[in-house]
C-alpha positions in Angstrom: 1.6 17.6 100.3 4.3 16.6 102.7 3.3 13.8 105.2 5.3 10.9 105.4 4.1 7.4 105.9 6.6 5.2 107.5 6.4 1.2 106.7 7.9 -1.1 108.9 7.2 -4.9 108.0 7.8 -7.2 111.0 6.4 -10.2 109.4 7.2 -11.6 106.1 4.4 -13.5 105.4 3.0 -10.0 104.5 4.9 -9.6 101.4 5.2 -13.1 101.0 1.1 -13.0 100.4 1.3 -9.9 99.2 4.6 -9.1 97.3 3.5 -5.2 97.0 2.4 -5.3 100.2 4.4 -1.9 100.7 3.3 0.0 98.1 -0.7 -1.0 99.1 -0.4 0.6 102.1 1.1 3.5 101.2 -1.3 4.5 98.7 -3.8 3.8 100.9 -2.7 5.7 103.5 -2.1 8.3 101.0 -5.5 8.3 100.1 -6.8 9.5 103.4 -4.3 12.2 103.9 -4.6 13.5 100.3 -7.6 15.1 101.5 -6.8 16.3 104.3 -4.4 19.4 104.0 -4.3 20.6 108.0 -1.9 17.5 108.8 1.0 19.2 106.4 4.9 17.9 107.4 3.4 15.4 109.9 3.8 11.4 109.6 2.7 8.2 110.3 4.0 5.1 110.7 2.4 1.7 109.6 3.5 -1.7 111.2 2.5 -5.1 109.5 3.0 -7.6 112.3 1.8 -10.8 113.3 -1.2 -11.8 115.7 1.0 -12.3 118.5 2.5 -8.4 118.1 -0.5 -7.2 117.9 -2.4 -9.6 120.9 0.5 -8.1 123.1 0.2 -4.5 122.2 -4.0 -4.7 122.5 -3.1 -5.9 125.7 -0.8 -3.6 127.2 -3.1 -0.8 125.9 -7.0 -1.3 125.4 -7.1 -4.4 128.5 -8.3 -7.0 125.6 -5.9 -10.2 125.6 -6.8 -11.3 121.8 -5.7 -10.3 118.6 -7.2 -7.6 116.3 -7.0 -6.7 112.3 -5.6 -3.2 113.1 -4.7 -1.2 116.3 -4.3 2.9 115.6 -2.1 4.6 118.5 -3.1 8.6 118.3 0.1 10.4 119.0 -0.1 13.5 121.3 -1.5 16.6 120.0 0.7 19.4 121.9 4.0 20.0 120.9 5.9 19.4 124.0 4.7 15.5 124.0 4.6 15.4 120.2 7.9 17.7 119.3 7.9 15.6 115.8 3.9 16.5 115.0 3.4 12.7 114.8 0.4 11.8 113.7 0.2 8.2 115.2 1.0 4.8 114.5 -1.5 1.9 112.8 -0.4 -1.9 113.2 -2.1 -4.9 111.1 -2.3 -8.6 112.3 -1.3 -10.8 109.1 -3.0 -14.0 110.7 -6.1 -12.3 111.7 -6.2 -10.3 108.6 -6.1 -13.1 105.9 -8.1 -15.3 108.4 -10.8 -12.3 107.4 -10.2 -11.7 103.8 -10.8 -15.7 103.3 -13.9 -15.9 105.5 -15.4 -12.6 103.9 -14.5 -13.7 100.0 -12.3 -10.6 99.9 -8.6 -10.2 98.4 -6.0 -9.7 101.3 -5.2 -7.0 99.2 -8.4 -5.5 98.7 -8.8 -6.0 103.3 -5.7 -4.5 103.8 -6.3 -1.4 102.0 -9.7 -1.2 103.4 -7.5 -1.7 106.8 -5.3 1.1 106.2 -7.5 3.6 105.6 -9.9 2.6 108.4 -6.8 3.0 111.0 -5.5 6.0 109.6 -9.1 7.5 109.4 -9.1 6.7 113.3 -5.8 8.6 113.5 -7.2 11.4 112.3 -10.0 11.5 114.8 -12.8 9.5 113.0 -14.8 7.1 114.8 -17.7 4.6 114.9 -19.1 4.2 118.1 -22.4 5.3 117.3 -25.2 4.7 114.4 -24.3 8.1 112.6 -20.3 8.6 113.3 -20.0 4.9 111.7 -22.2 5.7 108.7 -20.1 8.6 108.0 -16.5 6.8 108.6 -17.8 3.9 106.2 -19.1 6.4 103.4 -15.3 7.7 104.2 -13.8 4.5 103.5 -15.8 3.6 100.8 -15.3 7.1 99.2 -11.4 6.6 99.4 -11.5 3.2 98.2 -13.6 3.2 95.1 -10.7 6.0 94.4 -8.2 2.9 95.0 -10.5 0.1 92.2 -11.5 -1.3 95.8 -14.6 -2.8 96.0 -17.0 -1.8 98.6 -16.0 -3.4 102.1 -19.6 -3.3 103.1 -21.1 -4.5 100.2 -20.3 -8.5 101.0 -18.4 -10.9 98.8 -16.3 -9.0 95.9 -17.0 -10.0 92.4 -14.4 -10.6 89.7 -12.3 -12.0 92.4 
């Protein structure tokens, strides 16, 4: 399968914390596109920013002056605003993001993963605003990430830490 996954990363305190920091997210991310086949010679691209990136862009876009883990951007689905065939854009808060991983008894490496494939999952039209669309995004996630030796996200603290 052809879909590339572009990785931009803004802040070095990423690979600093996680010195294969690139090569995480791109297996997550192909993870989630491995099984799906419909999205053939389209891309993605994956910025790992810092809190103040990502307070600025959830701003400018969803109205909410604060910081988030990840932000997915859905490109355009026709071909005249999309000539590329796009799939979107995901960015990750470092700050936020290992402020999460420690609170939650997780690896940042383990979260980010778990981050990944949550965005691109919303990318790719997935959602979990209600009871049942969440249960079905989180079996999703877990699915993909037992696939990646991730722990389960929902499951509380990781053992073997």
């Amino acid at each position: 399968m052809t879909i590339t996954v572009d990785i931009e990363i803004e802040d070095e305190a990423w690979t600093a914390a996680a010195p294969d920091a690139e090569a995480l997210v791109w297996r997550a991310a192909q993870a989630v596109l491995d099984a799906h086949e419909d999205i053939e010679g389209r891309g993605i691209v994956i910025l790992l920013t810092d809190d103040d990136s990502v307070q600025a862009l959830n701003r400018d876009f969803r109205q909410k002056d604060k910081p988030t883990n990840v932000l997915s951007f859905p490109s355009a689905q026709d071909p005249i605003g999309n000539p590329e065939g796009q799939i979107g854009d995901i960015a990750l808060a470092y700050g936020v993001c290992a402020r999460e991983a420690a609170e939650q008894g997780k690896l940042l490496s383990h979260h980010l993963q778990h981050l990944v494939a949550h965005g691109v999952l919303h990318l790719l039209g997935y959602d979990h605003e209600g009871d049942d669309e969440a249960e079905a995004m989180e079996a999703l996630e877990r699915e993909i990430l037992a696939g990646l030796d991730v722990p389960d996200p929902y499951a509380g603290d990781e053992e073997g830490r």
